[in-house]
SETORZA-905486 format. One record per residue (C-alpha): residue in three letters; x, z negated, y negated. Coordinates in steps of 0.5 Angstrom, whole numbers, padded with zeros to 4 digits, always signed. Example, Ala and Ser with C-alpha at 12.3 -4.5 7.8 and 13.67 -1.06 7.14 Angstrom:
2
ala+0025-0016+0009;ser+0027-0014+0002;
This chain:
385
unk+0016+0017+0145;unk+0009+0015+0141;unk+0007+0008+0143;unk+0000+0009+0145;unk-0005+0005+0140;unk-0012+0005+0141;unk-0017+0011+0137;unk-0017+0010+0129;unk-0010+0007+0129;unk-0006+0012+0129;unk+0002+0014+0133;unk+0008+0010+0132;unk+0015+0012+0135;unk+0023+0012+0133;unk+0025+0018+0131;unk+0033+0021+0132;unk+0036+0019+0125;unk+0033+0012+0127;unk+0027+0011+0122;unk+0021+0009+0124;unk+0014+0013+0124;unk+0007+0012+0124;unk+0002+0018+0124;unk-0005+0018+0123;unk-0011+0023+0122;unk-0015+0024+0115;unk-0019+0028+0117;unk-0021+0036+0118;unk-0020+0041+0114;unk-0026+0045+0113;unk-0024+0052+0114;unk-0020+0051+0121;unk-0022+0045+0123;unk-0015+0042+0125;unk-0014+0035+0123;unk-0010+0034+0117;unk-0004+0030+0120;unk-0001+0025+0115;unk+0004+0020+0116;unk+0009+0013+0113;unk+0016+0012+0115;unk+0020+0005+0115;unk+0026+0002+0117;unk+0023-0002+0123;unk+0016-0002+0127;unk+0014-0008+0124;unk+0014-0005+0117;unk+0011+0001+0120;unk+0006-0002+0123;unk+0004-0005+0116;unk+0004+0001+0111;unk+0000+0005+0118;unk-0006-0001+0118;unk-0006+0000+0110;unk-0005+0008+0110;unk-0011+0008+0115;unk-0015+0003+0111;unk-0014+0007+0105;unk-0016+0013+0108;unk-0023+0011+0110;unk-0025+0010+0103;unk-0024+0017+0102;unk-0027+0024+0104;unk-0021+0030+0104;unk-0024+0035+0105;unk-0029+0034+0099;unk-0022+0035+0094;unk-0021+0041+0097;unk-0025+0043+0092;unk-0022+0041+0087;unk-0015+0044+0083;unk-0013+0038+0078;unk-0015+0043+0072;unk-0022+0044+0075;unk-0022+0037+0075;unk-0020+0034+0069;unk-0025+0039+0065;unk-0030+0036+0070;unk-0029+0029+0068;unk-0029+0031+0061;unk-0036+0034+0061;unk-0039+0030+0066;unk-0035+0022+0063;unk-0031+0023+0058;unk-0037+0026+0053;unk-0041+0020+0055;unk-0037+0015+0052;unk-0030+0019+0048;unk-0030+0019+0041;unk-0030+0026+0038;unk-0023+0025+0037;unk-0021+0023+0043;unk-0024+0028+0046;unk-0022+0034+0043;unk-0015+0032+0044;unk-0015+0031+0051;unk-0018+0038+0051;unk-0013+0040+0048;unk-0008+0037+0052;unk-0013+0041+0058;unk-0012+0048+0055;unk-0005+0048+0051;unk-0001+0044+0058;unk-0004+0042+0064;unk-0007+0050+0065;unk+0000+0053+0064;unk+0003+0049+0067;unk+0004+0050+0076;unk+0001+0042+0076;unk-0005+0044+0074;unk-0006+0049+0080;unk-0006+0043+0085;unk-0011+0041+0088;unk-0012+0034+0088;unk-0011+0032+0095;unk-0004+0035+0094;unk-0003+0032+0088;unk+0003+0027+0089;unk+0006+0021+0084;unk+0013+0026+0084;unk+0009+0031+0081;unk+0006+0027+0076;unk+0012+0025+0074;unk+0016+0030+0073;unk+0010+0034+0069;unk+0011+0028+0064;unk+0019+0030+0064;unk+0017+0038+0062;unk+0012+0036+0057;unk+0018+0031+0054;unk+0022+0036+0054;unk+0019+0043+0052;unk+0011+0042+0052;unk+0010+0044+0045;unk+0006+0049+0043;unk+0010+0054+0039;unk+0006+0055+0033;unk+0008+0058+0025;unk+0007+0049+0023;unk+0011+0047+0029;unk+0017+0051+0028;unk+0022+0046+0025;unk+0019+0040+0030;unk+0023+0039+0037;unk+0021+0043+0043;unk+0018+0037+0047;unk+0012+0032+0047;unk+0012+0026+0042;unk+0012+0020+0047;unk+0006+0019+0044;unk+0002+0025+0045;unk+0005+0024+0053;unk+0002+0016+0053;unk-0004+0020+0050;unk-0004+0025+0056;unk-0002+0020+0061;unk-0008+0016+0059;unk-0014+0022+0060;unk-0010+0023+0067;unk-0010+0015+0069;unk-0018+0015+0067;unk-0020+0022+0070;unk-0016+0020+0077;unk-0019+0013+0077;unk-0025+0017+0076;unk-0023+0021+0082;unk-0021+0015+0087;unk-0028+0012+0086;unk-0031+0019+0089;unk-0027+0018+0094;unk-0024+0025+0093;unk-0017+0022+0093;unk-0015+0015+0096;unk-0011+0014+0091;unk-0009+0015+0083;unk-0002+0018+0084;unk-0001+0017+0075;unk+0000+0009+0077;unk+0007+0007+0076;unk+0010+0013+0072;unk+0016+0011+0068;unk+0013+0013+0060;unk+0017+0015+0054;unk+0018+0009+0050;unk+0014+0008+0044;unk+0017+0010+0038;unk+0016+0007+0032;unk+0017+0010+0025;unk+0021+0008+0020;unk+0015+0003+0015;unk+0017+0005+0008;unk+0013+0003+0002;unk+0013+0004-0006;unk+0018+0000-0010;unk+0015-0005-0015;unk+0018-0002-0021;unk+0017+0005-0018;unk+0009+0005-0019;unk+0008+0005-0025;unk+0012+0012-0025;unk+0007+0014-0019;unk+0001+0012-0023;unk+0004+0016-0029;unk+0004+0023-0025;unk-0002+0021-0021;unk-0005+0021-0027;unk-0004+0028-0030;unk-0005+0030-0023;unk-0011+0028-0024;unk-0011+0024-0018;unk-0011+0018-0020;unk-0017+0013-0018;unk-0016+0015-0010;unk-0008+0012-0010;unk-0010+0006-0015;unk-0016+0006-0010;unk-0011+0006-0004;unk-0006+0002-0007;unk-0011-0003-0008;unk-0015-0004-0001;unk-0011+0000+0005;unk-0016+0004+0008;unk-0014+0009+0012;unk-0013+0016+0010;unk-0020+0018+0013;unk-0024+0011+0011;unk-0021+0012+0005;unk-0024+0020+0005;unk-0030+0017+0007;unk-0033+0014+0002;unk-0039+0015-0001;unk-0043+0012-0008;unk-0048+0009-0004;unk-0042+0005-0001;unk-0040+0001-0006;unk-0043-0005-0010;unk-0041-0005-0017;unk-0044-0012-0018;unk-0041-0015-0013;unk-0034-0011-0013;unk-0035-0009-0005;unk-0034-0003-0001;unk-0037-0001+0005;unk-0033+0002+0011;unk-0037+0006+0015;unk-0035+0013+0017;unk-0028+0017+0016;unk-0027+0024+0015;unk-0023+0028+0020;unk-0021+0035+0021;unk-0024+0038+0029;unk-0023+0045+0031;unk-0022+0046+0023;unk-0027+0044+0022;unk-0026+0038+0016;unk-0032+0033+0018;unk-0035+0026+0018;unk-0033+0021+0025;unk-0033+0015+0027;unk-0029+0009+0026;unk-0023+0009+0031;unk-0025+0001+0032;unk-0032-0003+0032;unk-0027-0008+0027;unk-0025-0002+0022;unk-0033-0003+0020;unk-0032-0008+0015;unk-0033-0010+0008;unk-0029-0011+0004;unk-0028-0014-0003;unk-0024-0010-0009;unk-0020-0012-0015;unk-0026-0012-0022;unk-0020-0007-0024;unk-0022-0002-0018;unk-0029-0004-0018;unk-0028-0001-0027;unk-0024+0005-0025;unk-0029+0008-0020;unk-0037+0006-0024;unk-0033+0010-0030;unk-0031+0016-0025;unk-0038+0016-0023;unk-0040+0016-0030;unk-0036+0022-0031;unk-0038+0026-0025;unk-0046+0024-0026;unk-0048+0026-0019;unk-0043+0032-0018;unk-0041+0030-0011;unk-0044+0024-0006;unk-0037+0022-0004;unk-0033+0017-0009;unk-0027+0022-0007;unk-0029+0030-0007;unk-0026+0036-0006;unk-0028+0041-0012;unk-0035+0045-0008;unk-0036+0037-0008;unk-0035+0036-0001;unk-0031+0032+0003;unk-0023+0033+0003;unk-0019+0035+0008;unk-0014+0029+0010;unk-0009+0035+0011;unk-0010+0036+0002;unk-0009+0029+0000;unk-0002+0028+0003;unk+0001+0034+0001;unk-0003+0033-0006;unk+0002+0025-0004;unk+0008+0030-0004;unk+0006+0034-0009;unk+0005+0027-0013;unk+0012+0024-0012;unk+0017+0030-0012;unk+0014+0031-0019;unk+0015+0024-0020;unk+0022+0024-0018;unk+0020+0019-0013;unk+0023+0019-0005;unk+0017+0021+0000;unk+0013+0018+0004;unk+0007+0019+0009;unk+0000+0017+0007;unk-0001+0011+0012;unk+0005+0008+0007;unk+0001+0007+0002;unk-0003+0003+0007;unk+0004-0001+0009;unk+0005-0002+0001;unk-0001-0005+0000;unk+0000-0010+0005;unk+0007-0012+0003;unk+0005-0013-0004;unk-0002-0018-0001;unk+0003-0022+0004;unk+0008-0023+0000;unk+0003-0025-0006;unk+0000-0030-0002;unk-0005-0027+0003;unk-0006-0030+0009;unk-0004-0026+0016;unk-0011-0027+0019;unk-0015-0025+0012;unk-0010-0019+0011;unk-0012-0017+0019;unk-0019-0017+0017;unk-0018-0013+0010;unk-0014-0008+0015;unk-0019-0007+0020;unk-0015-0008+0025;unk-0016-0011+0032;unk-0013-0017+0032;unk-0009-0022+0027;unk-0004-0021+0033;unk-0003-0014+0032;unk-0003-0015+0024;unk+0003-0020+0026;unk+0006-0015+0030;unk+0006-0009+0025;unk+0009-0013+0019;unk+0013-0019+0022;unk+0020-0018+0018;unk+0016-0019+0012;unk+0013-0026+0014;unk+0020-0028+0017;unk+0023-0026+0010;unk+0017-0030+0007;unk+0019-0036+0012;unk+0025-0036+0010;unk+0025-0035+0004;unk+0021-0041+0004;unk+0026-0045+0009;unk+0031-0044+0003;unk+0026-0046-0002;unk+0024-0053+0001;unk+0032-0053+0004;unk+0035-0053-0004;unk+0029-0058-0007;unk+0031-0064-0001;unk+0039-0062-0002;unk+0038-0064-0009;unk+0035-0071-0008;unk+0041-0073-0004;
């Protein structure tokens, strides 16, 4: 028999398998006007009581029938136009609308409406996509059928925020993304170009006719789209600087000008008087063709997607191994630690966010570099006892 307890406290009563439950009204359904009945269960009446006083506490922060209104597809695209375009870089945005379109809309989650929307079937949305959540396309064909962890990270990000977003309009009271158990992040192989490869490298580059932008590349580490960005009017041939203001990315297929993905990526950096002669004498050859140091043949920007198969082009010519563009990036800050260059000046160069990320990233090269230090110092003391 139900205990009576004051109005607004809800119901608590053992049940036959020996649980105890509390039952508390969230309000009333708009078309029917019944109550809309929830309830907590527990082991004992005490334990009960508790998670019924924070239930209803939570319930009062939140209007149910307003979510009603609202499936989570319906919702998403809500946020995206109304929070998500206000602060989103344009990338981001046209990812999470990808995700939106080619997962969430097909799958049966994205026809719940908020207020059913459960931390199970999060879950278990973020398992289908990990496993079969790729769109089939021709490009695709040779990849697995599920998400990366990255791309089901990302989803989940654009979840989190909207629902966040939700839980604060009161339509839900509470976000049913948190405590998700996410895929691990997975770190790809870091690969770089041997010293005595590079000459090899540099020598096809060159009848490739791209040599400046990977001796460019080699020498600074900007990112591929920092990189693509670069204008004349960024670099100082005086005083041997560029400036890193923009990147190049393609966006709907579209190849285009975007921001930096960090306010650290806006940086200036100082270049070798090597590089700073390489760019003034391709300047000088191309005599205003295109505003950008690296140009496609109409003399607008190139493709990201151009420059790395140009990469592989490279290399297989070369009869060099294959590595991704952002490699490059990794060789150019191997060969700076390991001639010297301190972790927080390298941070800086890198435009990364912290010194502790630059730490983190390219550990196993300073902890070879401290021991190869160790045994230097180790072997000079050895030799004076």
């Amino acid at each position: 028999m139900a205990r009576k307890r004051a109005n607004g406290e809800g119901s608590i009563r053992k049940r036959k398998d020996g649980r105890w439950e509390g039952r508390y009204t969230v309000g009333h359904d708009p078309k029917t006007g019944k109550q809309i009945i929830k309830s907590v269960l527990g082991k004992t009446q005490g334990e009960v009581k508790e998670k019924l006083k924070k239930a209803i506490e939570t319930t009062q922060q939140y209007d149910p029938a307003s979510s009603g209104d609202f499936t989570l597809s319906h919702w998403l695209q809500y946020w995206l136009d109304n929070y998500g375009s206000v602060y989103l870089r344009s990338s981001s945005l046209t990812n999470y609308g990808g995700f939106l379109k080619n997962q969430i809309a097909h799958d049966p989650i994205g026809d719940k409406q908020l207020k059913e929307l459960t931390n199970h079937d999060v879950q278990f949305f973020f398992n289908r996509m990990r496993n079969a959540g790729r769109v089939q396309r021709k490009e695709s064909e040779k990849k697995s059928a599920g998400l990366s962890a990255k791309s089901v990270r990302n989803m989940y990000f654009f979840m989190s925020h909207a629902l966040d977003r939700a839980v604060k309009e009161k339509l839900i009271p509470s976000n049913p993304t948190e405590d998700c158990i996410l895929p691990r992040k997975e770190k790809t192989e870091m690969k770089t170009l041997p010293l005595d490869q590079l000459s090899k490298f540099f020598e096809e580059a060159r009848r490739s006719g791209v040599f400046e932008l990977y001796y460019t590349e080699l020498s600074t580490g900007l990112r591929r789209g920092e990189l693509l960005g670069l204008k004349w009017s960024d670099v100082d041939f005086e005083n041997s600087t560029l400036d890193v203001h923009c990147q190049i990315t393609r966006m709907d297929g579209k190849v285009q000008e975007s921001p930096l993905k960090t306010k650290n990526a806006y940086r200036q950096i100082v270049v070798s008087p090597e590089v700073a002669q390489i760019l003034k004498e391709k300047k000088e050859r191309e005599n205003g063709f295109s505003e950008y140091v690296f140009s496609s043949p109409s003399g607008g920007p190139i493709s990201p997607d151009s420059v790395l198969k140009m990469l592989h082009r490279v290399l297989k010519r070369a009869g060099l191994k294959q590595v991704r563009f952002h490699d490059l990036r990794h060789t150019f800050a191997t060969l700076a630690l390991q001639n010297g260059v301190d972790v927080k000046t390298l941070s800086g160069l890198l435009g990364h966010y912290s010194a502790g990320f630059t730490l983190d990233t390219y550990g196993h090269i300073t902890n070879a570099m401290k021991k190869d230090a160790a045994n230097k110092v180790g072997g000079f003391l050895a030799g004076e006892i």
